[in-house]
C-alpha positions in Angstrom: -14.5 25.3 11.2 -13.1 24.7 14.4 -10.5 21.9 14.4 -11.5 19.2 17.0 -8.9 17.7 19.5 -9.4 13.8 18.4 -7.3 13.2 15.6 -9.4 11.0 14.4 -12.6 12.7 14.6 -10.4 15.6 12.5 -9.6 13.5 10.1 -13.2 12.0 9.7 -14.5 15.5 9.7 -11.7 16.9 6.9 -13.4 14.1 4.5 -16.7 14.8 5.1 -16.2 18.4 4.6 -14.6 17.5 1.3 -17.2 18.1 -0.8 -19.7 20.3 1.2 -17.2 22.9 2.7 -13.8 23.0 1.1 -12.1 25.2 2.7 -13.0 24.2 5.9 -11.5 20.8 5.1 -8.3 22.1 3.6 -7.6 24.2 6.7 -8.4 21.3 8.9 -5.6 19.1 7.1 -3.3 21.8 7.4 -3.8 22.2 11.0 -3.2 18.7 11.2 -0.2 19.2 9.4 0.9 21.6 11.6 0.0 20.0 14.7 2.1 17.6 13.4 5.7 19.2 13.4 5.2 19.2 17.3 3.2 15.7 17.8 4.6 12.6 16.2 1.6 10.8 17.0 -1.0 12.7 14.6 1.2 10.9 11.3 1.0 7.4 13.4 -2.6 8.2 14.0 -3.2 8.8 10.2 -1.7 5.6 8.9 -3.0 3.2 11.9 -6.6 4.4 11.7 -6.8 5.1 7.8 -4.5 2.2 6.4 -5.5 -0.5 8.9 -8.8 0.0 7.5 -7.7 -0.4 3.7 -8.9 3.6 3.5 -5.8 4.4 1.6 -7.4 6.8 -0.6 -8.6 8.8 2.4 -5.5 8.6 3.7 -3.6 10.1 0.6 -6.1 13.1 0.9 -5.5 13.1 4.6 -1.2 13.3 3.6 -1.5 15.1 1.3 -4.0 18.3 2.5 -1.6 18.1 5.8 1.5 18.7 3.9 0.8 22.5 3.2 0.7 22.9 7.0 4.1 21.1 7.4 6.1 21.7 3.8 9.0 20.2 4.6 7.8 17.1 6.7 10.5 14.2 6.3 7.3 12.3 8.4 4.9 13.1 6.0 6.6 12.4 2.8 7.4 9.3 4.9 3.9 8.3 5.4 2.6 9.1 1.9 5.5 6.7 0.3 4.0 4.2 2.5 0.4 5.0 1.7 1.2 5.0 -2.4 3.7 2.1 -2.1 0.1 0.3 -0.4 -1.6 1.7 -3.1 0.5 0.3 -6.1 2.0 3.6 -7.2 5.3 3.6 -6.8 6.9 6.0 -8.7 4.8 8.5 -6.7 5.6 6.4 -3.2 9.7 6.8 -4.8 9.3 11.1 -4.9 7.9 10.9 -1.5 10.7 8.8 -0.7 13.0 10.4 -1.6 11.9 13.8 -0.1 12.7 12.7 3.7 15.7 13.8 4.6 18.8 12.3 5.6 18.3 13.9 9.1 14.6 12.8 9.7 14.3 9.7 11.7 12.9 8.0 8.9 15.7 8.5 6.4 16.9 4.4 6.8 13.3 3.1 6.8 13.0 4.7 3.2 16.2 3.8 1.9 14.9 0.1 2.7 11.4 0.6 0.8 13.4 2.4 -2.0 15.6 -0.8 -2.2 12.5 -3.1 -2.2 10.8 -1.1 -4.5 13.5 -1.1 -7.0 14.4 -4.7 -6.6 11.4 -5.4 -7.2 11.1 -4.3 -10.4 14.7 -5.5 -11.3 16.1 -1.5 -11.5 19.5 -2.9 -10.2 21.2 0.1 -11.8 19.4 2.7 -10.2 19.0 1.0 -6.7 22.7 1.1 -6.9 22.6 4.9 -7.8 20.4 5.8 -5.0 21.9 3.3 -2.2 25.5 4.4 -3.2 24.7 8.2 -2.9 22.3 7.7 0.2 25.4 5.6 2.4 27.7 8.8 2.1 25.1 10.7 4.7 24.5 7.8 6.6 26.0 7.0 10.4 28.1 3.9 10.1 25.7 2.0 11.9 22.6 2.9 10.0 24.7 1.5 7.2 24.5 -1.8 8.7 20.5 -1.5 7.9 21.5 -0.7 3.9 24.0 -2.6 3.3 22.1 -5.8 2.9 20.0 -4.6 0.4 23.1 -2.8 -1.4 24.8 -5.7 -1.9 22.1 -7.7 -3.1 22.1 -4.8 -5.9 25.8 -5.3 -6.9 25.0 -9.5 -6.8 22.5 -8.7 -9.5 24.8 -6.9 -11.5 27.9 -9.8 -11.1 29.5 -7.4 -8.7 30.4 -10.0 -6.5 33.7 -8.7 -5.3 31.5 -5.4 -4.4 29.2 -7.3 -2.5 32.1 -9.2 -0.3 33.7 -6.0 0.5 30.8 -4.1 1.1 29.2 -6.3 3.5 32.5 -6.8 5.1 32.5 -3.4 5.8 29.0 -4.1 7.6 30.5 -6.7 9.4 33.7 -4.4 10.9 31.0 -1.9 11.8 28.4 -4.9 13.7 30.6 -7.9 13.7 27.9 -9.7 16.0 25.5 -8.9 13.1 24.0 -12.6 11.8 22.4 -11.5 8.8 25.7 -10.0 7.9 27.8 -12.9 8.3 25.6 -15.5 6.9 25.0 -13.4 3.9 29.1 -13.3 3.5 28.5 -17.7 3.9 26.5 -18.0 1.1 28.5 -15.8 -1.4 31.4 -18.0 -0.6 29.6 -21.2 -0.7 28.3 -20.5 -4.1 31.9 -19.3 -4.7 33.0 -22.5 -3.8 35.1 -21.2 -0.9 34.1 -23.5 1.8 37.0 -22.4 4.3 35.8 -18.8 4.1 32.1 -19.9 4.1 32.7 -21.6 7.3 
């Protein structure tokens, strides 16, 4: 089958060939996949036209029949944690995850949906595991981004003393950063500590 230029027509005829023509549909997905190492707009494409739509099962397929043409996509793992984090599965949506690497782009964004996930479902301990391990390949201002979400791990866990330094740490690196300081407030309010609240 010859691929056609509009993403979305591509994508739209990768589906329907699904179940007629196989093979024709997995080679479409993996030229999509490949197209997508040197155009970061075909994984934007995928998730605006798919996701927006509540098509998240087409869009899995879609992911997931490009990654063959692009193994080692940090975007597509990306996208797909999205896609089964929309779709309720998140142990799937953690693997994917946790497959972009620290170089991609993307790396802080899914260090934030790790947290969230985790939080969520109260695994303090092992949001602490992978936040600690992830903030020794981060730059010291993408730390700013995790650190938040770190030290509301170590409040959970009565690691209060953690959580001061940690985010005073973040503010040394952004010292203009609000969410930072106010977050530093509140500990010391509930602490008690007005003068260091203030």
């Amino acid at each position: 089958a010859q691929y056609p230029e509009n993403l979305t027509v591509a994508m739209e005829l990768g589906l329907l060939y699904r179940s007629t023509n196989p093979s024709a549909s997995e080679a479409i997905f993996r030229e999509l996949g490949e197209k997508s190492l040197d155009d970061a707009n075909v994984i934007g494409t995928v998730i605006q036209y798919l996701v927006l739509q509540k098509r998240i099962d087409d869009a899995i397929i879609v992911l997931e029949g490009m990654s063959p043409g692009a193994p080692d996509s940090s975007e597509i793992a990306y996208a797909a944690g999205i896609v089964y984090h929309e779709k309720g599965n998140t142990e799937v949506a953690l693997q994917h995850f946790g497959a972009v690497s620290p170089e991609s782009r993307f790396y802080q964004n899914a260090l934030v949906h790790v947290a969230v996930i985790l939080y969520t479902a109260k695994e303090f301990d092992r949001g602490i595991e992978v936040l600690e391990s992830a903030m020794v390949d981060l730059a010291d201002t993408d730390k700013v981004g995790v650190i938040p979400y770190l030290s509301s791990f170590y409040k959970e866990k009565g690691r209060i003393d953690e959580a001061i330094a940690l985010i005073r740490e973040g503010i040394e690196i952004a010292p203009d950063n609000t969410d930072l300081l106010l977050e530093l407030g509140i500990i010391y309010d509930r602490q008690g500590k007005t003068a260091e609240a203030i």
